[in-house]
N, C-alpha and C positions, 0 to 999 in steps of 0.2 A: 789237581784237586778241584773237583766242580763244587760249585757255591750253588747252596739251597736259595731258592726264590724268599724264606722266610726265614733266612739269616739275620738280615738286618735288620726287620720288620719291629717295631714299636704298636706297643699296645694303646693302644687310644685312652687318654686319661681323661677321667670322668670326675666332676664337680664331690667332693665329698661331701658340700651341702650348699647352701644358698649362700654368694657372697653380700649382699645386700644386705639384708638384716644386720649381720654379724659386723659388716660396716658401720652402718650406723648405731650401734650398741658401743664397739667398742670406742670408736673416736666422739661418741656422743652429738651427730649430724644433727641438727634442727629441721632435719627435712625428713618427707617421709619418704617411704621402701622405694616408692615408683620413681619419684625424682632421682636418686642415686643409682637406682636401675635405669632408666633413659639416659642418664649422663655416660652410664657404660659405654651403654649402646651406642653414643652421641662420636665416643671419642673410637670404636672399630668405624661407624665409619666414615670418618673423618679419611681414614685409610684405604675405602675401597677399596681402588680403581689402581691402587700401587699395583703394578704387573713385571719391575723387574728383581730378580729373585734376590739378590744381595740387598735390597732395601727391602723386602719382605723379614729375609732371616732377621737383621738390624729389628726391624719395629717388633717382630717376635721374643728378640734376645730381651728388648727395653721391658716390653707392655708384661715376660714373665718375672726381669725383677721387679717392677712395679709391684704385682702381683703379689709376690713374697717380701717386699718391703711393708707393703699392709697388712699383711693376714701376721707379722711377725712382730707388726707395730711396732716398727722402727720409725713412721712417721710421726709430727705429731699432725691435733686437731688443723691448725693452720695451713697442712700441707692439704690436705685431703679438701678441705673448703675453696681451695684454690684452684680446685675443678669448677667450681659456685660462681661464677663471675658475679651473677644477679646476686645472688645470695650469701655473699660473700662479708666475713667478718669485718674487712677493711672498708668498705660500704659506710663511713659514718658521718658527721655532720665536718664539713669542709675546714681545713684552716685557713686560716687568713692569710693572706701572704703576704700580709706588713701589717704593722703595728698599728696604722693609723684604718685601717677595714676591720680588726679585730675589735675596737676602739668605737668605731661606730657601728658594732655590729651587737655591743654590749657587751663583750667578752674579758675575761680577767684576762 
């Protein structure tokens, strides 16, 4: 039995819309459309230059549940901000790291 050239062939899946927006709408981002679009972009290519195929499938299999772990909002806000290094929720005013710096820092 000879095998068709377009047996196994996959149809090339197409964006059904823009993820960006719909990111930051639905986990409520403080940033705007482009910052969360450049971070996309920040973290394929981070991956360029990977050329052997088993760690390609791997980042493939990860970056589609990634994919479908957001669009399903199975994360929360915290995950997703966690891309944000800069801009990130945990970003806030230091603690002290003893009682007598808190102390003289005015701190209850």
């Amino acid at each position: 039995m000879a095998i068709l050239p377009t047996e196994f062939a996959r149809v090339t899946r197409q964006s059904a819309n823009w993820e960006a927006p719909e990111i930051q709408t639905m986990y409520s981002v403080p940033l705007p459309v482009s910052a969360v679009r450049t971070r996309m972009r920040q973290e394929f290519e981070r991956h360029r230059f990977v050329n052997k195929l088993p760690v390609v499938d791997v980042l493939l299999f990860q970056s589609n549940a990634d994919y479908q772990e957001t669009m399903n909002f199975w994360r929360q806000t915290t995950h997703i901000m966690s891309y944000f290094k800069e801009e990130s929720f945990k970003q806030g005013p230091k603690i002290p790291s003893s009682f007598i710096e808190g102390f003289l820092e005015g701190r209850n």
